[in-house]
MIPADO-783634 format. One record per residue: residue number from 1; residue in one letter; x, y, z of N, C-alpha, C, O, CB in turn. Coordinates in pm, whole numbers, plus 50000, padded with zeros to 5 digits. Glycine has a CB too. Layout:
# MIPADO-783634
[NUM 'a' [X Y Z] [X Y Z] [X Y Z] [X Y Z] [X Y Z]]
...
END
This chain:
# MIPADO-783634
[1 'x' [49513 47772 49865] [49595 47833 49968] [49504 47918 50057] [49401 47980 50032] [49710 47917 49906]]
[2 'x' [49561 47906 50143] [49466 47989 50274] [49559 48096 50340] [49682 48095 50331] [49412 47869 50418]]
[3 'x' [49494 48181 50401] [49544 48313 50478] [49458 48389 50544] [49343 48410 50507] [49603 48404 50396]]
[4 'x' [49517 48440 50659] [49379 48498 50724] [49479 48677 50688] [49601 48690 50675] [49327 48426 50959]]
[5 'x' [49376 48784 50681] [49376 48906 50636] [49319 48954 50716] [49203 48919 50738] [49337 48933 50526]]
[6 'x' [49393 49077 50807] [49350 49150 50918] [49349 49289 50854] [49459 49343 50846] [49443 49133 51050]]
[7 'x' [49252 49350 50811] [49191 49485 50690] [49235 49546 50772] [49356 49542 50750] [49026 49530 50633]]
[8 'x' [49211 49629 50895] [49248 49711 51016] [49424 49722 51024] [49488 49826 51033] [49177 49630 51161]]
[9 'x' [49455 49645 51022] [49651 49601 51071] [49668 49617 50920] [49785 49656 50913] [49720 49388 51157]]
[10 'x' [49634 49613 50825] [49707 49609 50710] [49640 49770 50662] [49723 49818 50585] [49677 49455 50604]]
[11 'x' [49552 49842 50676] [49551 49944 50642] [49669 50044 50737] [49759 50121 50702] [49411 49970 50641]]
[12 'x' [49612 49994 50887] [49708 50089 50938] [49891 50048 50885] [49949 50157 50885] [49681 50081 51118]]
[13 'x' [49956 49977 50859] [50066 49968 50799] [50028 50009 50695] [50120 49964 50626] [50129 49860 50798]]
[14 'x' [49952 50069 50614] [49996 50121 50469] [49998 50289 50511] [50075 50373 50464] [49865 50071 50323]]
[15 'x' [49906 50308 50596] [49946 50465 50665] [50085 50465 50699] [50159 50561 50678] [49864 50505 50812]]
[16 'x' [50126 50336 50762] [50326 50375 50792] [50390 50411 50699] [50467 50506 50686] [50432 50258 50830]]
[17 'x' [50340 50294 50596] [50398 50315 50494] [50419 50414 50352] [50496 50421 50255] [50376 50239 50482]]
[18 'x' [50301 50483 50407] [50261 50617 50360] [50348 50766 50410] [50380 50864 50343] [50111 50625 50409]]
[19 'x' [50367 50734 50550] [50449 50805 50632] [50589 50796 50586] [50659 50898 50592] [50434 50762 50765]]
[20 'x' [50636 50688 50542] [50738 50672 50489] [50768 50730 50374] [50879 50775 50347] [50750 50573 50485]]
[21 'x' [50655 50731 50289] [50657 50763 50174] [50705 50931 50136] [50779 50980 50051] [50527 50722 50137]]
[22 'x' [50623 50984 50241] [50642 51132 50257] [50803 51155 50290] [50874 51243 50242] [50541 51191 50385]]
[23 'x' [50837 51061 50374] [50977 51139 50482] [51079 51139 50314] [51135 51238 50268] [51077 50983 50681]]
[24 'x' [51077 50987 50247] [51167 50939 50159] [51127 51082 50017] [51203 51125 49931] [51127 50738 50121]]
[25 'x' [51019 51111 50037] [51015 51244 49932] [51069 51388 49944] [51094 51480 49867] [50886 51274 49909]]
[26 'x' [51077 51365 50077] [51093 51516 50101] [51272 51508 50173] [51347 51605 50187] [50941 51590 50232]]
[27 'x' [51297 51382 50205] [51472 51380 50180] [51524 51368 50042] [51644 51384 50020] [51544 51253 50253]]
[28 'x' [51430 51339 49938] [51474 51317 49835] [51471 51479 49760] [51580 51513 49714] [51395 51196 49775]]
[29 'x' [51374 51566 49747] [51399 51710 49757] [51505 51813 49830] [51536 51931 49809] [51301 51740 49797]]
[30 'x' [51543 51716 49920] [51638 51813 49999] [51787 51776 49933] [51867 51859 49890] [51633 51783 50184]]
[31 'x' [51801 51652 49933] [51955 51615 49820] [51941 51638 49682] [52044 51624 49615] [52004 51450 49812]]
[32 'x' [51761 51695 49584] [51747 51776 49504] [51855 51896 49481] [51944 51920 49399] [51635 51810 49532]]
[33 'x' [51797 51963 49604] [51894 52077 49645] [52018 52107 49640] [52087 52187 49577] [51892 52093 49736]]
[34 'x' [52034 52020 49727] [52220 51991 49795] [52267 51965 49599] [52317 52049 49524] [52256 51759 49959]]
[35 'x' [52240 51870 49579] [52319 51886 49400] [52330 51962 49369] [52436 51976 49308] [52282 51850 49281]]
[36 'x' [52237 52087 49376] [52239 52277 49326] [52404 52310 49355] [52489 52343 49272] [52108 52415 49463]]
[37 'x' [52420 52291 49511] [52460 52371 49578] [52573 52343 49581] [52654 52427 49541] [52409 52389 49675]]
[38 'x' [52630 52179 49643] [52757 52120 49660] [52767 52100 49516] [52685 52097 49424] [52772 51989 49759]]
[39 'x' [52925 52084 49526] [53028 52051 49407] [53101 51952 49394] [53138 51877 49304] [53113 52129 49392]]
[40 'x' [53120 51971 49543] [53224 51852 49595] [53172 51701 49632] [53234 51597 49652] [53292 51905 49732]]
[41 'x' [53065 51726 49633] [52985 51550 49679] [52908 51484 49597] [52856 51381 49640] [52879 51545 49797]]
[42 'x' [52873 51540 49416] [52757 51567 49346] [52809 51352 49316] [52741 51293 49232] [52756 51741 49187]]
[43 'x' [52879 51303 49362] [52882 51123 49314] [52778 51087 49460] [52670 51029 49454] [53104 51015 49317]]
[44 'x' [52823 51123 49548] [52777 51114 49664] [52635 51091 49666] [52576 50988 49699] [52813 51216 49730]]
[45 'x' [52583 51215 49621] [52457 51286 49592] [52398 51200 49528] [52304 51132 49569] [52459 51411 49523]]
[46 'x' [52449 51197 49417] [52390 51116 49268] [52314 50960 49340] [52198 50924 49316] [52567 51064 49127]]
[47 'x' [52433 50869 49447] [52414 50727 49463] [52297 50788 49571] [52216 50700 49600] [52561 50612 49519]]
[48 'x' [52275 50894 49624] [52178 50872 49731] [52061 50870 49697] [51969 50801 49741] [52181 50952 49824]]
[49 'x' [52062 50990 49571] [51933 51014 49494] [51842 50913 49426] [51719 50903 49419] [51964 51094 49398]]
[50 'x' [51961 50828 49369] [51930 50666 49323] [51852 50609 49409] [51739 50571 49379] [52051 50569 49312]]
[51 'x' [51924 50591 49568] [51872 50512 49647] [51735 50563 49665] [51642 50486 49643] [51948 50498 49760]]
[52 'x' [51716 50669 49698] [51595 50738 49784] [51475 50696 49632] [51356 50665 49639] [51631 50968 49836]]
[53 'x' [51548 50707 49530] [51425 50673 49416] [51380 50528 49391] [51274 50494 49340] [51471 50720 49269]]
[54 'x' [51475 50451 49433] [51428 50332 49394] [51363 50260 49608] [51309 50153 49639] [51601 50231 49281]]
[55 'x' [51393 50347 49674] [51282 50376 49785] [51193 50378 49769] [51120 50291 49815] [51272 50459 49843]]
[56 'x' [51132 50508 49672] [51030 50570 49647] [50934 50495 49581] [50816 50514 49611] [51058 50671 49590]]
[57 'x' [50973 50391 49473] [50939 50330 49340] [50902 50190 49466] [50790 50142 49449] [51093 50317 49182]]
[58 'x' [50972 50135 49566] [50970 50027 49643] [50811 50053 49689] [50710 49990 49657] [51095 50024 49763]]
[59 'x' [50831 50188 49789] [50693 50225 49874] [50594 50237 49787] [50493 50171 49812] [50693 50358 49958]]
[60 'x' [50594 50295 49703] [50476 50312 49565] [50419 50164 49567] [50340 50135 49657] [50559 50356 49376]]
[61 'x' [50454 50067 49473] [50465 49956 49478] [50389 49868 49590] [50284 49805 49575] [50583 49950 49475]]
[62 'x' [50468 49879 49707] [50361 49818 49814] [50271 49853 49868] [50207 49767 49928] [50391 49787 49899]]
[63 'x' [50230 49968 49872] [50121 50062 49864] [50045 50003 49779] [49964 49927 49831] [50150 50197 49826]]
[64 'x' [50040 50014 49620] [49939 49955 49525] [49936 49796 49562] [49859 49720 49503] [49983 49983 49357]]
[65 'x' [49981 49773 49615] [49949 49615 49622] [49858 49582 49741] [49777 49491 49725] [50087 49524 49640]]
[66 'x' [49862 49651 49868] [49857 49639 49966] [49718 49734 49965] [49631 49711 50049] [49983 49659 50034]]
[67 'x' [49703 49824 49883] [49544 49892 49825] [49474 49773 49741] [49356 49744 49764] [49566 50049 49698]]
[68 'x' [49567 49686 49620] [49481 49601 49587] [49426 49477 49632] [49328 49418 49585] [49509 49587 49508]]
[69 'x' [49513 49435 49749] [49452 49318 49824] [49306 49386 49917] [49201 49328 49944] [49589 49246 49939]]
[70 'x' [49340 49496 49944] [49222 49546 50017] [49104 49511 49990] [49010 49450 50041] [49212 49663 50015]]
[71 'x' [49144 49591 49852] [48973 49609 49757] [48970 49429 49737] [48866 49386 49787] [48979 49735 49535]]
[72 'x' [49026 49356 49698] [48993 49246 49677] [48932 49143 49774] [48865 49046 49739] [49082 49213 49633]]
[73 'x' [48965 49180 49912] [48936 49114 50042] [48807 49206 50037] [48711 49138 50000] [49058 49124 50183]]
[74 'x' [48771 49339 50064] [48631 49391 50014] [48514 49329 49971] [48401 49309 50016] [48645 49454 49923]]
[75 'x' [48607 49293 49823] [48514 49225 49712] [48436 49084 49740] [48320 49056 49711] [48606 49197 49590]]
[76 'x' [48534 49005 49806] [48506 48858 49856] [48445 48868 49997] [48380 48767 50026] [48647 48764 49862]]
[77 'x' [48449 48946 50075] [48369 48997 50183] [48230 49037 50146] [48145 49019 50233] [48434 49109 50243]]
[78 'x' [48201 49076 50058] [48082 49146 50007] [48036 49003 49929] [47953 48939 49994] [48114 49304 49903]]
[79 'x' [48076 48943 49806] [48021 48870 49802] [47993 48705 49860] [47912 48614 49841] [48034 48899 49730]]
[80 'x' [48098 48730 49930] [47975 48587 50074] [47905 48649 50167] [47855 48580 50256] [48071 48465 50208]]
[81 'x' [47889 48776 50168] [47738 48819 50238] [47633 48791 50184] [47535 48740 50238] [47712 48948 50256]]
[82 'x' [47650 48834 50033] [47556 48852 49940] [47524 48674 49910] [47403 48654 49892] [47620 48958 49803]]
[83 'x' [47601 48559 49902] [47567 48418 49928] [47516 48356 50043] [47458 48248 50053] [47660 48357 49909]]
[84 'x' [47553 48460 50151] [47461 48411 50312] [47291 48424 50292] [47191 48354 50310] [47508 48546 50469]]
[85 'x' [47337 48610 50224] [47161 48615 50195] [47138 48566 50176] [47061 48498 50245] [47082 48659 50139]]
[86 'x' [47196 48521 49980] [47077 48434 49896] [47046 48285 49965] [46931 48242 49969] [47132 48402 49724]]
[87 'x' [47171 48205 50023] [47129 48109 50131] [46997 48119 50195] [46899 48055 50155] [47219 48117 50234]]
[88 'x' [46995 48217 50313] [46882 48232 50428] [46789 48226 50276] [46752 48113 50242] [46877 48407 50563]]
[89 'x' [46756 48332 50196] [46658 48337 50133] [46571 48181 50086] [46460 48147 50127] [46709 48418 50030]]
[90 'x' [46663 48103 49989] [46587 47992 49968] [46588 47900 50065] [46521 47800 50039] [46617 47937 49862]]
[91 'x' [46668 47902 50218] [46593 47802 50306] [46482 47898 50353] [46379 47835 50376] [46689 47729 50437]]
[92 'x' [46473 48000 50370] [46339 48020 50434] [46208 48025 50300] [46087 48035 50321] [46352 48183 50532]]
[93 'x' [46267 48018 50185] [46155 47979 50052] [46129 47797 50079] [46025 47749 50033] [46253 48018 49849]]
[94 'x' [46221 47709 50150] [46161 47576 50138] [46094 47578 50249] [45983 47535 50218] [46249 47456 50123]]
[95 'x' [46096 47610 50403] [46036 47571 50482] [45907 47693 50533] [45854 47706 50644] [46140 47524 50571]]
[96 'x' [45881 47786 50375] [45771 47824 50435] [45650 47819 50299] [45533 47850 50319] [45802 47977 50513]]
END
């Protein structure tokens, strides 16, 4: 299987997605709160808290994946450089 991998466009979407990560934490601290406080909405509360966690657990998730294709596109980047070398190396060992 083939795919082309744009490192630049896929890091900067994991910064979005990083951005995201933050907003979904820190709404998720704030309906922390609100459970303290309200009485009257704590079902309300409860299904949002759910949601915002299994948000949280979503963004986590594609984040590590989207870090491990990185390093892996890295890895295979690095080593067909390292096969270009050794290439050039033994044609320029036969024709000199």
């Amino acid at each position: 299987m083939e795919f082309y991998l744009n490192p630049e466009r896929l890091e900067q979407r994991n910064e979005n997605v990083r951005e995201q990560l933050r907003h979904v934490r820190r709404f998720s601290e704030l309906v922390r709160q609100s459970k303290k406080i309200d009485t009257m909405h704590q079902k309300e509360l409860i299904r949002i808290q759910q949601r915002l966690d299994r948000m949280e657990r979503n963004l986590s998730q594609l984040i590590t994946a989207t870090d491990d294709a990185l390093a892996e596109y890295a890895k295979l980047q690095q080593e067909m450089k390292d096969d270009m070398a050794q290439l050039r190396h033994d044609a320029t060992q036969l024709f000199t």
